[in-house]
Backbone as CSV, one residue per row, in Angstrom:
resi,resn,N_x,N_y,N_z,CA_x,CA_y,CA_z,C_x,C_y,C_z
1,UNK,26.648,-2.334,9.738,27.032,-2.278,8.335,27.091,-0.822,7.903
2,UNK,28.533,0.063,7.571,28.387,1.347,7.212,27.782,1.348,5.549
3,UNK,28.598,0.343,5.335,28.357,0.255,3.515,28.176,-1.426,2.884
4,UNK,27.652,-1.721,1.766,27.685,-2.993,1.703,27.073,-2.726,-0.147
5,UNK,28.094,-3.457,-0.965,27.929,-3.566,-2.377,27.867,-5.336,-2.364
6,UNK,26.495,-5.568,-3.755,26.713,-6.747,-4.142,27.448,-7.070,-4.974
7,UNK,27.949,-8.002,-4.788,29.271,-8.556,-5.706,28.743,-9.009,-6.886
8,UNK,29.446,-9.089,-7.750,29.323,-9.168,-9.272,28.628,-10.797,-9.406
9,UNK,27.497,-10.780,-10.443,26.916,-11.789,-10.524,27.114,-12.809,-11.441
10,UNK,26.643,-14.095,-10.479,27.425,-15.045,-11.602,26.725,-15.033,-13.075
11,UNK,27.404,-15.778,-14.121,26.860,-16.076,-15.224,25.370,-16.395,-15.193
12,UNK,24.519,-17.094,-14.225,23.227,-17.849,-14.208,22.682,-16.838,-13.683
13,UNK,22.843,-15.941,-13.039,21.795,-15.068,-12.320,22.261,-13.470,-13.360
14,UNK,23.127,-13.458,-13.561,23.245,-12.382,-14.888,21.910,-11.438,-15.330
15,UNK,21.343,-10.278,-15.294,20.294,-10.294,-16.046,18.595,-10.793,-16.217
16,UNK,18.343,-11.627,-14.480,17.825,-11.998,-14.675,17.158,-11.351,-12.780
17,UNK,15.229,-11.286,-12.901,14.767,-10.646,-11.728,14.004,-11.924,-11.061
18,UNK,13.383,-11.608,-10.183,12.838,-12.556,-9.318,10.994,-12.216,-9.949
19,UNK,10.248,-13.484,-10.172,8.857,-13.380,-10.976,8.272,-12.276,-10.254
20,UNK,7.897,-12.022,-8.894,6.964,-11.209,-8.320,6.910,-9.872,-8.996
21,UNK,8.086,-8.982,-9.946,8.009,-8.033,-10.700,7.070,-8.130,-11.877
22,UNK,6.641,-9.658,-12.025,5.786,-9.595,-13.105,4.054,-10.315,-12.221
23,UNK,4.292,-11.356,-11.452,3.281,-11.950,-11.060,2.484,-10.613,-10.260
24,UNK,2.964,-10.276,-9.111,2.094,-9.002,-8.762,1.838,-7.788,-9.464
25,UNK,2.374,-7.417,-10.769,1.593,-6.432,-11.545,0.612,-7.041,-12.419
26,UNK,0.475,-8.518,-12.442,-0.509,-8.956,-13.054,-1.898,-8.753,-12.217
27,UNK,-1.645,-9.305,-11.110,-2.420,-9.289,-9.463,-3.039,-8.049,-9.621
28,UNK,-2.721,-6.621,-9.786,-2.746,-5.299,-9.308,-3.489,-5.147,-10.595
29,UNK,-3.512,-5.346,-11.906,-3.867,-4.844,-12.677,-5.729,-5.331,-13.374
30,UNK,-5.397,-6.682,-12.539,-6.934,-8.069,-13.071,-7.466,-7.150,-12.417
31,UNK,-7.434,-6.667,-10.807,-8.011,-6.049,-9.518,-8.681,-4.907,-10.256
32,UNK,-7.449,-3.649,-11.081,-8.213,-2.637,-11.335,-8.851,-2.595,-12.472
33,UNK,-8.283,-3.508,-13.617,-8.713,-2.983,-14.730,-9.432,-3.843,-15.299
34,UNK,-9.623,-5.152,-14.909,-10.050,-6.726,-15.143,-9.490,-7.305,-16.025
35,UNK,-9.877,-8.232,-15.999,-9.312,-9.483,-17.238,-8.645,-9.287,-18.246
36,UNK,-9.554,-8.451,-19.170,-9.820,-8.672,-20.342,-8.432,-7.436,-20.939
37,UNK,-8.644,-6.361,-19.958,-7.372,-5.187,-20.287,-6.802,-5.826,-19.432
38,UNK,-6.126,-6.719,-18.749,-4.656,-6.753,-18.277,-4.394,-8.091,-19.357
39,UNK,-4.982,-8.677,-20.388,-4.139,-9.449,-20.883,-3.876,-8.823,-22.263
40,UNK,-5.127,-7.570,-22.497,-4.918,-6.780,-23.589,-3.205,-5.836,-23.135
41,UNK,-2.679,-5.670,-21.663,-1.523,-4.758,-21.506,-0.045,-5.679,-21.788
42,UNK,-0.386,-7.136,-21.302,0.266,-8.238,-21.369,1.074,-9.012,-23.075
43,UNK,-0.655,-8.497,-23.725,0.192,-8.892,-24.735,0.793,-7.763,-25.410
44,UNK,0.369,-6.569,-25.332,1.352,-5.101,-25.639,2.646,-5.756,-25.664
45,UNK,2.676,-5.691,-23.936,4.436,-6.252,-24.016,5.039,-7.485,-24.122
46,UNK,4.317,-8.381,-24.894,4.916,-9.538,-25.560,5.354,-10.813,-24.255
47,UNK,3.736,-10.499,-23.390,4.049,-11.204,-22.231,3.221,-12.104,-21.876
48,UNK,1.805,-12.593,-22.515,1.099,-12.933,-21.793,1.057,-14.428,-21.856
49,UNK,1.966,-15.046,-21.979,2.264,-16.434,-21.524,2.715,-16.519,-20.431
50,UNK,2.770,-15.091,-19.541,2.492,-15.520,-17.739,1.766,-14.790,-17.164
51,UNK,0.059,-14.760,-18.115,-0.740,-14.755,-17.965,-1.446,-15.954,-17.941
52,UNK,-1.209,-16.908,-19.089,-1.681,-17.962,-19.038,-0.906,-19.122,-17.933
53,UNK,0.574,-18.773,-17.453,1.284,-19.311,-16.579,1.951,-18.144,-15.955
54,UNK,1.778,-18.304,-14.847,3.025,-17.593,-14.198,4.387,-17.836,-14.326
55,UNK,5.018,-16.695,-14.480,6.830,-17.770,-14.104,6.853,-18.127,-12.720
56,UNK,7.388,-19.350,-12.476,8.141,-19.779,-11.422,9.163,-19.594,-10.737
57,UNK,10.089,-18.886,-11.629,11.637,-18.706,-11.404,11.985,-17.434,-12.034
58,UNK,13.123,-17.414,-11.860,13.492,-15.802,-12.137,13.623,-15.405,-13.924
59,UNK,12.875,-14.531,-13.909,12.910,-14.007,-15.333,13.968,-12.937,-16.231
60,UNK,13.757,-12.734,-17.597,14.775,-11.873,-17.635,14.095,-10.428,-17.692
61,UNK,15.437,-9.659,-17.280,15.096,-8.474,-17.084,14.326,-7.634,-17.686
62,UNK,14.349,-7.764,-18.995,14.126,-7.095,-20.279,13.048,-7.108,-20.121
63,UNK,12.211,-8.533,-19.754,10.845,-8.408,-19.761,10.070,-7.925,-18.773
64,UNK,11.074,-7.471,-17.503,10.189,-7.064,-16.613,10.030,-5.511,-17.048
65,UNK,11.115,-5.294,-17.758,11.369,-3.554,-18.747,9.941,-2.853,-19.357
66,UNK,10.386,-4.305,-20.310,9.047,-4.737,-21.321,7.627,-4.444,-20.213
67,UNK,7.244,-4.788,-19.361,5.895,-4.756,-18.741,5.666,-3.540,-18.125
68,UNK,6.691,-3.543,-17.428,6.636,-1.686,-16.727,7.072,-0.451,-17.715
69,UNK,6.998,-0.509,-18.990,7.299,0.526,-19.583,5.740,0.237,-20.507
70,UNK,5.026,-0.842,-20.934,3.832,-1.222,-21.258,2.607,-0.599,-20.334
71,UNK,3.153,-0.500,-19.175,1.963,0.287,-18.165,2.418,1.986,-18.407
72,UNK,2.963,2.387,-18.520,3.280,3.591,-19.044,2.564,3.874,-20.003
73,UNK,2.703,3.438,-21.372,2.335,3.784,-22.502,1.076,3.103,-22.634
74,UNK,-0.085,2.234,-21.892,-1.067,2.418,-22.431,-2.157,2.879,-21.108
75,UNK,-1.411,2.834,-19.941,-2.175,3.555,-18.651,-2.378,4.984,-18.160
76,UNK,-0.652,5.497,-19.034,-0.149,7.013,-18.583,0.512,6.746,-17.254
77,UNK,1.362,7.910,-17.015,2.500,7.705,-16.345,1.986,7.920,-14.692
78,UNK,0.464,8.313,-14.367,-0.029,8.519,-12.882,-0.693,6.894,-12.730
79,UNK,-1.347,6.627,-13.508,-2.008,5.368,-13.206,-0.718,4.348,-13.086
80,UNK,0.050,4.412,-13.873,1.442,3.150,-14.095,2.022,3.177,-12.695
81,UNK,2.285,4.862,-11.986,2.772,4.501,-10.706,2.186,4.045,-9.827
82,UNK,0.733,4.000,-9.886,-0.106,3.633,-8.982,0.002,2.299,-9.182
83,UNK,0.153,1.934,-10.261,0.115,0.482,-9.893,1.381,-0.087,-9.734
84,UNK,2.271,0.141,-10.366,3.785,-0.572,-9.813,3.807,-0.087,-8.107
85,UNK,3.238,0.980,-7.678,3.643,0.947,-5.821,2.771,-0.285,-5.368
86,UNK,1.398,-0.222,-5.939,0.609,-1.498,-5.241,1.739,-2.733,-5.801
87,UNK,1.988,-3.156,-6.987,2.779,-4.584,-6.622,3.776,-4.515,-6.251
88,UNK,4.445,-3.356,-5.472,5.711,-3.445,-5.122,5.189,-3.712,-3.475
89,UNK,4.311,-3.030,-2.911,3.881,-3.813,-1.665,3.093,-4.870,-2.013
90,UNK,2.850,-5.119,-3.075,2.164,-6.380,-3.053,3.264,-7.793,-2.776
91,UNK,4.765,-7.238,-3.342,6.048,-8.179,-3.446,6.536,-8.013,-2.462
92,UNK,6.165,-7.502,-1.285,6.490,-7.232,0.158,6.326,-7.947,0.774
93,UNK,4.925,-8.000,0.563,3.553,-9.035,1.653,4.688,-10.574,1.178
94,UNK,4.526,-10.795,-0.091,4.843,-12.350,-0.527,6.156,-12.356,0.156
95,UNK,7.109,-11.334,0.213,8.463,-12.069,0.531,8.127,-12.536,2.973
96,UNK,7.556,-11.483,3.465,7.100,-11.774,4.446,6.043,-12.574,4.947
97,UNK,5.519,-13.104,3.967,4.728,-14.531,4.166,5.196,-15.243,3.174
98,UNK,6.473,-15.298,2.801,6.729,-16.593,2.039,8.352,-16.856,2.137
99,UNK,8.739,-15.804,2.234,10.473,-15.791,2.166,11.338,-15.326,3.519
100,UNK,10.295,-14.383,4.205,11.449,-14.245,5.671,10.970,-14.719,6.503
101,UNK,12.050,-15.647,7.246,11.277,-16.789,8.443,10.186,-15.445,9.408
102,UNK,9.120,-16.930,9.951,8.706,-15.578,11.115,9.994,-15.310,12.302
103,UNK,11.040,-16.039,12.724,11.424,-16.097,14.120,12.415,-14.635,13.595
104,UNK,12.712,-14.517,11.944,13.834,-13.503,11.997,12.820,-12.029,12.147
105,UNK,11.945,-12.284,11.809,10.191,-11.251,11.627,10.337,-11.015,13.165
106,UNK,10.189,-11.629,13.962,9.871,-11.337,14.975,10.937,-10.899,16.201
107,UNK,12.181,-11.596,15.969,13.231,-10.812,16.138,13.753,-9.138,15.770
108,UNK,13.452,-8.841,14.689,13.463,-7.225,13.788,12.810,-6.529,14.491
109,UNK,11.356,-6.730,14.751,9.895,-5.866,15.639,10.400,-5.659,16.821
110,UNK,11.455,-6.794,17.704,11.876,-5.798,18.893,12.953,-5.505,19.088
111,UNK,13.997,-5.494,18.148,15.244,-4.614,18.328,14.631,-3.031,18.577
112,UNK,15.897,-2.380,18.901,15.677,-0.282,18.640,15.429,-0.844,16.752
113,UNK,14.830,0.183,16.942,15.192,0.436,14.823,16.624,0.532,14.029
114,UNK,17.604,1.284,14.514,18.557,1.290,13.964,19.149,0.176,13.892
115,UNK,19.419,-0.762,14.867,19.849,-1.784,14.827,18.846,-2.802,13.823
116,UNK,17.709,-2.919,14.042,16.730,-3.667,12.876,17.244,-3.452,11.635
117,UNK,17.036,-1.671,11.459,17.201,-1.511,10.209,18.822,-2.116,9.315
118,UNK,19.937,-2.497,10.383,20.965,-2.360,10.176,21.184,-4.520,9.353
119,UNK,20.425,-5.008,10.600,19.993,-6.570,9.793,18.707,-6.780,8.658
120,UNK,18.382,-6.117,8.583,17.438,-6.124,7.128,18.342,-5.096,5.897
121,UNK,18.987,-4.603,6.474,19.620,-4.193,4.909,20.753,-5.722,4.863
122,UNK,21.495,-5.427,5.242,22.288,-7.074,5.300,21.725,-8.169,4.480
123,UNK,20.608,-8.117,5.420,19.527,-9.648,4.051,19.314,-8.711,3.238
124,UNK,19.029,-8.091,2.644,18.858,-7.200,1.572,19.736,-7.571,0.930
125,UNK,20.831,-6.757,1.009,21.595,-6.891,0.415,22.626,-7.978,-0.039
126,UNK,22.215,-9.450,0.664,22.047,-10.768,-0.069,21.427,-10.988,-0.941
127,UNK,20.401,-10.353,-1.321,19.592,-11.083,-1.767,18.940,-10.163,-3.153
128,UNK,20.102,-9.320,-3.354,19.659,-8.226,-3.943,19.453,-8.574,-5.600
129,UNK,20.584,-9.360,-5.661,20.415,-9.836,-7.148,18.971,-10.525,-7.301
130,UNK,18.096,-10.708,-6.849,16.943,-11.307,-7.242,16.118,-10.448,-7.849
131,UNK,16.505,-8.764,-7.160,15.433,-7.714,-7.593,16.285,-6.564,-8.556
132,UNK,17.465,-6.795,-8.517,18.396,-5.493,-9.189,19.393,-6.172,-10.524
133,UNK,18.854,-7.588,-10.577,19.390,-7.845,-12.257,20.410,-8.255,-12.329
134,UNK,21.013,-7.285,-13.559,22.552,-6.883,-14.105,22.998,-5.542,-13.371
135,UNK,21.933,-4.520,-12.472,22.057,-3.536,-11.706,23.085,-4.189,-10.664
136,UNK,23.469,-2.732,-10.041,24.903,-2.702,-8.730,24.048,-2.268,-7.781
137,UNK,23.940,-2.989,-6.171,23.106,-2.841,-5.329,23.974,-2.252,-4.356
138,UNK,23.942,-1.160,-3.450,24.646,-1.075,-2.101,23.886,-0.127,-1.480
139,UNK,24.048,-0.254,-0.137,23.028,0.111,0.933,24.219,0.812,2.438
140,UNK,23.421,1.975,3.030,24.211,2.490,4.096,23.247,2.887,4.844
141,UNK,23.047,2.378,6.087,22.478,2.166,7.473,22.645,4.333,7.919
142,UNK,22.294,4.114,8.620,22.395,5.796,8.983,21.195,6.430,9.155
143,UNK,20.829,7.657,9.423,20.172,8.763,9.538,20.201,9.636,8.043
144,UNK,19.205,9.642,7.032,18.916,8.336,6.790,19.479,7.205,6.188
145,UNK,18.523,6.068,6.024,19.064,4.846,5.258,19.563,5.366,3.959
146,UNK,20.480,4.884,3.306,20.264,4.909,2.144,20.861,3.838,1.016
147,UNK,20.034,3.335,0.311,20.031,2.689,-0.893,20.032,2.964,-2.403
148,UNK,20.919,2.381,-2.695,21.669,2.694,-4.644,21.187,1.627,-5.524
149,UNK,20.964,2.024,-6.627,21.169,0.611,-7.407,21.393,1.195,-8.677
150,UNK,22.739,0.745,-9.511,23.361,1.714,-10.508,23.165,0.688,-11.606
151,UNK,23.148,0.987,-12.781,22.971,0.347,-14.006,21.456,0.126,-13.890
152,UNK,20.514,0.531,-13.164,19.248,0.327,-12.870,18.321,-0.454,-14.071
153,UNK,18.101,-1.769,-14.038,17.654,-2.570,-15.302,16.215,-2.102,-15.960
154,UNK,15.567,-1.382,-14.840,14.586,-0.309,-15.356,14.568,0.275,-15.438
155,UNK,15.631,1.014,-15.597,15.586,2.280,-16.005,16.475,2.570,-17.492
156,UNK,16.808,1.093,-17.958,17.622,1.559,-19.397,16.639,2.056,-20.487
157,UNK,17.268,3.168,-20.989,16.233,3.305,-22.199,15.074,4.526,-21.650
158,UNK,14.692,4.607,-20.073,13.678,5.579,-20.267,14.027,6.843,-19.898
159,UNK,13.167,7.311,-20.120,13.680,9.145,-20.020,12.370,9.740,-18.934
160,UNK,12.772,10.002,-18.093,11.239,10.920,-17.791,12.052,12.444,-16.376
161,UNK,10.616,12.900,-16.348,10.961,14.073,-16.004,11.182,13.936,-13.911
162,UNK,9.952,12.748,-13.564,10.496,12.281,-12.028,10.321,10.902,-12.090
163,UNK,11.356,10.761,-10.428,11.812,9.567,-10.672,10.749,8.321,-10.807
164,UNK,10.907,7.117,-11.240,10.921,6.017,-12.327,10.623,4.808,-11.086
165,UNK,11.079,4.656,-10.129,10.880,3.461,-9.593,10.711,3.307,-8.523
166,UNK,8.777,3.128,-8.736,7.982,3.716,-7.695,7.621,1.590,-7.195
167,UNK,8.321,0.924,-7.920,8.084,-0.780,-8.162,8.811,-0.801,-6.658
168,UNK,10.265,-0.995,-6.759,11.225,-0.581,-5.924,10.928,-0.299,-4.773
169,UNK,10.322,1.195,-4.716,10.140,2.231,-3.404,9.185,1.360,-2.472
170,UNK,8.307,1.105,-3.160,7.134,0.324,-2.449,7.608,-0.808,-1.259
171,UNK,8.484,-1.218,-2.469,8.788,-2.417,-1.544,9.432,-2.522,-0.781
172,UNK,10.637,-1.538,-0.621,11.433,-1.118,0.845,10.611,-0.847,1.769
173,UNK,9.669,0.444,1.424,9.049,0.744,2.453,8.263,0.182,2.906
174,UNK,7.705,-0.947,2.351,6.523,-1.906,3.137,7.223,-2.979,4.015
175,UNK,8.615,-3.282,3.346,9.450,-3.766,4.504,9.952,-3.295,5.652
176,UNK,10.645,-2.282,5.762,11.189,-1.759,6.568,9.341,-0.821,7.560
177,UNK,8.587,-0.740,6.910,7.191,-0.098,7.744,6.827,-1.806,8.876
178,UNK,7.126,-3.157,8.329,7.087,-3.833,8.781,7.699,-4.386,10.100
179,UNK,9.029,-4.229,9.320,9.650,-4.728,10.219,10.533,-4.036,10.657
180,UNK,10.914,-2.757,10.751,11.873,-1.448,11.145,11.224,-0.156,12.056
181,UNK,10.269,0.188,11.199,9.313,0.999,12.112,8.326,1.314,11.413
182,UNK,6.784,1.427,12.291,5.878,1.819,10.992,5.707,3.023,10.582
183,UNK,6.580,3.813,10.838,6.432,5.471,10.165,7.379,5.506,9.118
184,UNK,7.703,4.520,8.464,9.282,4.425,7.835,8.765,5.361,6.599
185,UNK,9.292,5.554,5.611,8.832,6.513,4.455,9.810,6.471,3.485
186,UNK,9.512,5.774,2.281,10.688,5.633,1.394,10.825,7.286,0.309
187,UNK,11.859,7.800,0.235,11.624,8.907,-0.824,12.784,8.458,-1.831
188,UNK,12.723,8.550,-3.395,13.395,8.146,-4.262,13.911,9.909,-4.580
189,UNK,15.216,10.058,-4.544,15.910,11.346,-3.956,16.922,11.543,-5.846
190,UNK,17.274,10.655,-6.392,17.845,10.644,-7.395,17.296,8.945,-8.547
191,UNK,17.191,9.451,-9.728,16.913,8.113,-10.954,17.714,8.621,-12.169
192,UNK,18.023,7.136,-12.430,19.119,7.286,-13.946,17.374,7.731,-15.055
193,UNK,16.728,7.134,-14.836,15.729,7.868,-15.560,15.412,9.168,-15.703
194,UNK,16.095,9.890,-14.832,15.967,11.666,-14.887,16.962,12.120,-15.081
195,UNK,18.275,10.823,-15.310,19.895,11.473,-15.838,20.804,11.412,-14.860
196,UNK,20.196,11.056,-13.923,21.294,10.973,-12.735,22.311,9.765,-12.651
197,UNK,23.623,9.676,-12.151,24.184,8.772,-12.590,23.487,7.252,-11.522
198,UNK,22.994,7.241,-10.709,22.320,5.884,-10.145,20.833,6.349,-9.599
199,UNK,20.004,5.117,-9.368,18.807,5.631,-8.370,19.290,5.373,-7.019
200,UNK,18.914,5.941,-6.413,19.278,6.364,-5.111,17.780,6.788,-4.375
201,UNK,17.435,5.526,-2.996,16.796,5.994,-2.168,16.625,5.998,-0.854
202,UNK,16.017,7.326,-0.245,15.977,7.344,1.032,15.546,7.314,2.095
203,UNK,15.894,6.861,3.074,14.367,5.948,4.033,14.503,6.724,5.609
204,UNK,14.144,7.335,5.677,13.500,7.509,7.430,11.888,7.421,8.075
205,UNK,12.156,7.643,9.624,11.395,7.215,10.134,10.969,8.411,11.449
């Protein structure tokens, strides 16, 4: 695969992310901060009815906006990344014990890497609308990898000085450290949050 864009989404998936953007920053946050402040951060952002329930199904974007811009403003912007990287490998672990067969798991671990890396962007990039919204997903295999996602649904609205989506980063790299190679290393190289026209990141090994 030199290049690969997701195609425009239908009406039902429009706008809308996969729960683990909200269920594992709940996870990450009971852990550090307990109970009582993660439903005090929850209801900040006008969320904590999946505190009292989780969503099941895919949510809308806004609110995953809503939660990760809520860890910002009442954690500060070092603690917020610390915790969006933990649930972004935390949304790693779940999709590899819950969403990628083991036989394709175990197939990936003994290809060369390039070739691995070349069928995990592929499913990736199926499957992209679950994690990139109303965002434009495309991905290019190479020395290094590299991955886009333009209209970035987290990143509307914020402004900061480095890049923004450390949720994201996590979770490539705990995939691809998995199942590509374990020295893999995600670096986020460009964010519409710092003005750039897409986020853009880059993966070697």
């Amino acid at each position: 695969m030199n290049a690969a864009a997701l195609p425009a989404d239908t009406a039902s998936r429009a706008g809308r992310i996969g729960p683990n953007a909200i269920i594992r920053v709940g996870e990450v946050l009971t852990a550090r901060i307990g109970s009582s402040g993660t439903w005090a951060l929850f209801e900040h952002a006008g969320l904590v009815r999946y505190l009292r329930q989780p969503p099941g199904q895919m949510v809308e974007e806004a609110e995953v906006r809503q939660l990760h811009g809520a860890l910002r403003e009442k954690l500060g912007a070092a603690t917020a990344r610390d915790v969006a990287t933990a649930a972004g490998r935390a949304t790693a672990d779940y999709l590899l014990g819950h969403r990628i067969p083991k036989p394709v798991q175990r197939l990936l671990r003994v290809l060369p890497a390039p070739l691995a890396a070349r069928v995990l962007l592929a499913a990736i990039t199926r499957n992209a609308w679950t994690f990139a919204g109303s965002g434009e997903f495309s991905a290019r295999a190479g020395s290094p990898v590299q991955l886009t996602i333009r209209h970035n649904p987290l990143c509307q609205g914020l402004h900061t000085d480095t890049p923004a989506c450390d949720f994201y980063a996590a979770t490539f790299e705990r995939l691809f450290q998995v199942l590509v190679h374990r020295n893999a290393r995600v670096r986020e190289v460009a964010c519409e949050a710092c003005g750039s026209d897409a986020c853009r990141f880059e993966i070697r090994w």
